[in-house]
C-alpha positions as CSV (number, residue, x, y, z in Angstrom):
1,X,-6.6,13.6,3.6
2,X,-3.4,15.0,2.2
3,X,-5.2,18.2,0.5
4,X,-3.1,20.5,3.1
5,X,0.4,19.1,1.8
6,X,2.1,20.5,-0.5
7,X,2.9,18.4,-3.9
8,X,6.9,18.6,-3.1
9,X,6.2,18.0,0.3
10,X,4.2,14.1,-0.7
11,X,6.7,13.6,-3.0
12,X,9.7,13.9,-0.5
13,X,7.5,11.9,2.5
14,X,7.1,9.2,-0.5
15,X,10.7,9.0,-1.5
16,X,11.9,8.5,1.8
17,X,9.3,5.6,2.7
18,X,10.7,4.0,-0.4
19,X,14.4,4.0,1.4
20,X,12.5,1.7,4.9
21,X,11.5,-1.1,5.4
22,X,8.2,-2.6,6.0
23,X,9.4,-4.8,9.0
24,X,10.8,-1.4,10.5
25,X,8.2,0.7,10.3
26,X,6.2,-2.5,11.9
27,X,8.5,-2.1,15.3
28,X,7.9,1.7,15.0
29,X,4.1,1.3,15.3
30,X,4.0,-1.3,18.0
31,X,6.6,1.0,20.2
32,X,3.9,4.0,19.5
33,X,1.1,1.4,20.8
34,X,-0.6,0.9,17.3
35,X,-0.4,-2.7,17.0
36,X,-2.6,-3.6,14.3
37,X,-1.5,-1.8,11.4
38,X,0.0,-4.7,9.5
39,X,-2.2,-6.3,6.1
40,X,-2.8,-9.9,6.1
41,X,0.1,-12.0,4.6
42,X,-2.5,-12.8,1.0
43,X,-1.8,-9.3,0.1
44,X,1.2,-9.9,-2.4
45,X,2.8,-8.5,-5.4
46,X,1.3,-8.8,-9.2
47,X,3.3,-8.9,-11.1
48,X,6.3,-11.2,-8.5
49,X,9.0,-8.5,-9.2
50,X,6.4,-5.5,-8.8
51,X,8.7,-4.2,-6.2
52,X,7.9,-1.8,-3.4
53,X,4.0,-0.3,-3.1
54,X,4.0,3.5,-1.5
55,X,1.7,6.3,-1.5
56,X,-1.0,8.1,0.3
57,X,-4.4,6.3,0.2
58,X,-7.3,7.3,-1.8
59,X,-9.9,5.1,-1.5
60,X,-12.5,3.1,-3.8
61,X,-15.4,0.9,-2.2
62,X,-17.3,-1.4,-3.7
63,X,-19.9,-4.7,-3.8
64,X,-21.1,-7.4,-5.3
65,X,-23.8,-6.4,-7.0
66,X,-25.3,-7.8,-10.7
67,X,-26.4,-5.1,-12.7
68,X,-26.8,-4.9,-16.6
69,X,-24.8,-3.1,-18.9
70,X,-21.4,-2.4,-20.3
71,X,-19.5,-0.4,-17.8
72,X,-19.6,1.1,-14.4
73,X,-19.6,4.9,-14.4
74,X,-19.2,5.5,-10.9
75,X,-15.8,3.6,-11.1
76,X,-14.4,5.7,-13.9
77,X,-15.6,8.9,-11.9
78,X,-13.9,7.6,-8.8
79,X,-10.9,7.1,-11.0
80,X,-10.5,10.4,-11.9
81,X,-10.4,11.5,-8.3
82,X,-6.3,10.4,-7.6
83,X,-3.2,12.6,-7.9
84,X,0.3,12.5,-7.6
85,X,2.2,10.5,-5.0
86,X,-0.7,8.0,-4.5
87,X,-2.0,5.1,-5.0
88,X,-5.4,3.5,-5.4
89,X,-7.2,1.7,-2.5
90,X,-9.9,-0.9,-3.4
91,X,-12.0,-2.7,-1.2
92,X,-14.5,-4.6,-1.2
93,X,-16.9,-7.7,-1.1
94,X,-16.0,-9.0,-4.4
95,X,-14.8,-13.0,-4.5
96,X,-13.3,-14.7,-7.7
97,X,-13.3,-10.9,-10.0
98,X,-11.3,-8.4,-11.2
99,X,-11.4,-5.1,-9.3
100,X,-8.3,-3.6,-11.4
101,X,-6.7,-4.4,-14.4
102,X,-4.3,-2.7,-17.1
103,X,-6.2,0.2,-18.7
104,X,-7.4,2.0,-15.3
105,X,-3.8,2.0,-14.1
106,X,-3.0,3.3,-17.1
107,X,-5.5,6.2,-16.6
108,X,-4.8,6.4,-12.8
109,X,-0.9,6.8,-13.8
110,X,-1.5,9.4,-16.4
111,X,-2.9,11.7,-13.2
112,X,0.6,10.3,-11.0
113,X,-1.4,7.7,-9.4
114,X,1.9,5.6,-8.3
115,X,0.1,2.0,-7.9
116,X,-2.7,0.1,-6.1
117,X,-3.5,-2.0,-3.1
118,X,-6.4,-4.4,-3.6
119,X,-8.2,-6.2,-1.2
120,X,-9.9,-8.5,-4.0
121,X,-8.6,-9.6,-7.5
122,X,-6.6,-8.1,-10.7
123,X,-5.9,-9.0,-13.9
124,X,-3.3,-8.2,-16.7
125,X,-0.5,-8.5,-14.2
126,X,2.1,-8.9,-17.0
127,X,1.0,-5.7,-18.7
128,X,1.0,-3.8,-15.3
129,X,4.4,-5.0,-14.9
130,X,5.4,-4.1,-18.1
131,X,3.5,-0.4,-17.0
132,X,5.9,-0.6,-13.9
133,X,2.4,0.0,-12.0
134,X,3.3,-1.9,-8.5
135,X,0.3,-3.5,-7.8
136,X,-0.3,-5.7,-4.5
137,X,-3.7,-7.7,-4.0
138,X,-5.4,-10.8,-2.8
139,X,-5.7,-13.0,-5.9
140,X,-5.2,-12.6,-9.9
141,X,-8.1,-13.7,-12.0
142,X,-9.4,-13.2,-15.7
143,X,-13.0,-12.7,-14.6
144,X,-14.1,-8.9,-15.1
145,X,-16.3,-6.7,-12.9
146,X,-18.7,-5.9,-15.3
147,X,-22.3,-7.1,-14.2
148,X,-20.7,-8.5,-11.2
149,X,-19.1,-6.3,-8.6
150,X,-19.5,-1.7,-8.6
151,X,-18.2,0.8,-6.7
152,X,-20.2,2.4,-4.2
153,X,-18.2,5.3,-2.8
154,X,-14.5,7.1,-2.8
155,X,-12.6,8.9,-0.5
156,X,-14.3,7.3,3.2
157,X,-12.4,4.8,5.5
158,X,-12.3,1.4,4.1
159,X,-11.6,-1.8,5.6
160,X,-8.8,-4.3,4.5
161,X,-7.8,-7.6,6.1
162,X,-5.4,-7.1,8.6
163,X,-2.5,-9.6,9.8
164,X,-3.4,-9.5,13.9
165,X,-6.8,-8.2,13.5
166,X,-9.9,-9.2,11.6
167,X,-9.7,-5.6,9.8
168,X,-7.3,-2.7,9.2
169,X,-9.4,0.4,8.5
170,X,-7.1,2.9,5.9
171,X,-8.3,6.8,5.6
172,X,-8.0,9.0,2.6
173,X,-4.3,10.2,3.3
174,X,-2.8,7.1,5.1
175,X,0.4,6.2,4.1
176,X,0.9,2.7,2.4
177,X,3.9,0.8,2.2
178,X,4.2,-2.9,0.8
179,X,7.5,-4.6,0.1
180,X,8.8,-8.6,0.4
181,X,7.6,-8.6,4.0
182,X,4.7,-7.4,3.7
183,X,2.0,-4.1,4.1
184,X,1.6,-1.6,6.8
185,X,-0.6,1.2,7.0
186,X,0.3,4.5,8.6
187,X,-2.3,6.9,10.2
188,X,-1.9,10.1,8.7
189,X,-1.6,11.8,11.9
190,X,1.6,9.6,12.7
191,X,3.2,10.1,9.6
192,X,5.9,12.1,10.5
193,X,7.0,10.3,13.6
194,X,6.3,7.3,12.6
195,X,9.1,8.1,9.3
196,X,11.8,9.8,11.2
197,X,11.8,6.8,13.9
198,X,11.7,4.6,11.3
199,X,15.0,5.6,9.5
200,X,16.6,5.9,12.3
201,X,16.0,2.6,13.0
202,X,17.3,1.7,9.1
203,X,20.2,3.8,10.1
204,X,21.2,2.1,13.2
205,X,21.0,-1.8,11.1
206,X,23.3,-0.4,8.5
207,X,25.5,0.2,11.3
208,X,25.0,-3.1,12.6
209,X,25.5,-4.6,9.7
210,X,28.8,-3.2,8.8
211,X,30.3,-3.7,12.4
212,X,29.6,-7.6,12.1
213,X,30.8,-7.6,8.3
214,X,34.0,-6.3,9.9
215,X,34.2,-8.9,12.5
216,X,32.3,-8.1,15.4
217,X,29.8,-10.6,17.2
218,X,26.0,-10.1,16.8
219,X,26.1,-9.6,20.9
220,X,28.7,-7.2,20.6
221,X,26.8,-5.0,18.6
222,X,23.6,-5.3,20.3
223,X,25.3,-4.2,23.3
224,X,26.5,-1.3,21.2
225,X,23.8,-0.7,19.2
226,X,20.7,-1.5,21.2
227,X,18.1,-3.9,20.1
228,X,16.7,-3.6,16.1
């Protein structure tokens, strides 16, 4: 949960994931022993150009379940529920429909809600795109939820597919981050850490960088640098 930090606080923590990578905060976990953090290599960006996902998690569950009727209310309640510096976390059972779609990011980014993960499918991708709502999921569809698929709770550990386990469970308050290589989930209570190492880590391959753009060998600066 992230009810104990304060709003400037989530919104510095969030700016400065957005300046590291996915694949470095990757090597951070796995030298802090947490090895299955990664999301499975389906999750992707809608619309392609979405650009980086980041935000603490606030989770929606849900099922496959027919039901009659025009709308589901516990949805739009559970909607209501996200704040600033966030994003959306939807899991669920659903195959071939629309968990997501223009108008709830719309309402989500009215209360700061700053995108969604989605470990089903969306729809309206070139509208969220035009919202600038970065939205990573499994699959795109035109099929709604309505009738189909409901959610069933909020805020409680959910379960995603992970890239070297079957599951990657993600707690209200996580961190997310998503970018061209992929998604990563950071336990809350590693946050900090798990940051700091992280752009020092970005720090040192700028140096790298620049030392071979000036003519050194790759070997020369691992030997100075260490391995990245």
């Amino acid at each position: 949960m992230t009810d104990g930090i304060d709003p400037a606080a989530k919104r510095m923590i969030r700016e400065r994931f957005l300046a590291v990578d996915t694949s470095n905060v990757a090597d951070v976990l796995d030298q802090m022993g947490l090895f299955d953090q990664g999301l499975a290599a389906d999750f992707r960006p809608f619309p392609a150009d979405a650009g980086k996902l980041a935000g603490f998690a606030y989770t929606i569950r849900g099922q496959m379940a027919p039901y009659e009727g025009t709308g589901d209310a516990a949805k739009m309640e559970a909607c209501q529920g996200v704040g600033p510096d966030e994003i959306s976390v939807w899991s669920g059972d659903g195959a071939g429909i629309c968990y997501f779609g223009e108008l709830i990011a719309l309402g989500m980014k009215e209360r700061g809600c700053v995108g969604a993960l989605v470990d089903g499918g969306i729809r309206d991708v070139r509208w969220l795109g035009e919202h600038s709502f970065a939205v990573y999921a499994r699959y795109r569809t035109a099929v709604q939820s309505i009738g189909r698929w409901r959610v069933t709770g909020k805020q409680e550990p959910v379960y995603l597919a992970g890239a070297t386990s079957e599951r990657v469970v993600i707690h209200p308050g996580d961190f997310v981050l998503c970018d061209e290589d992929g998604g990563i989930v950071i336990p809350a209570g590693h946050l900090m850490s798990v940051l700091e190492a992280a752009e020092e880590l970005t720090r040192k391959e700028v140096l790298i960088r620049q030392e071979i753009a000036s003519g050194m060998t790759l070997k020369q600066a691992l030997d100075k640098y260490g391995h990245v």
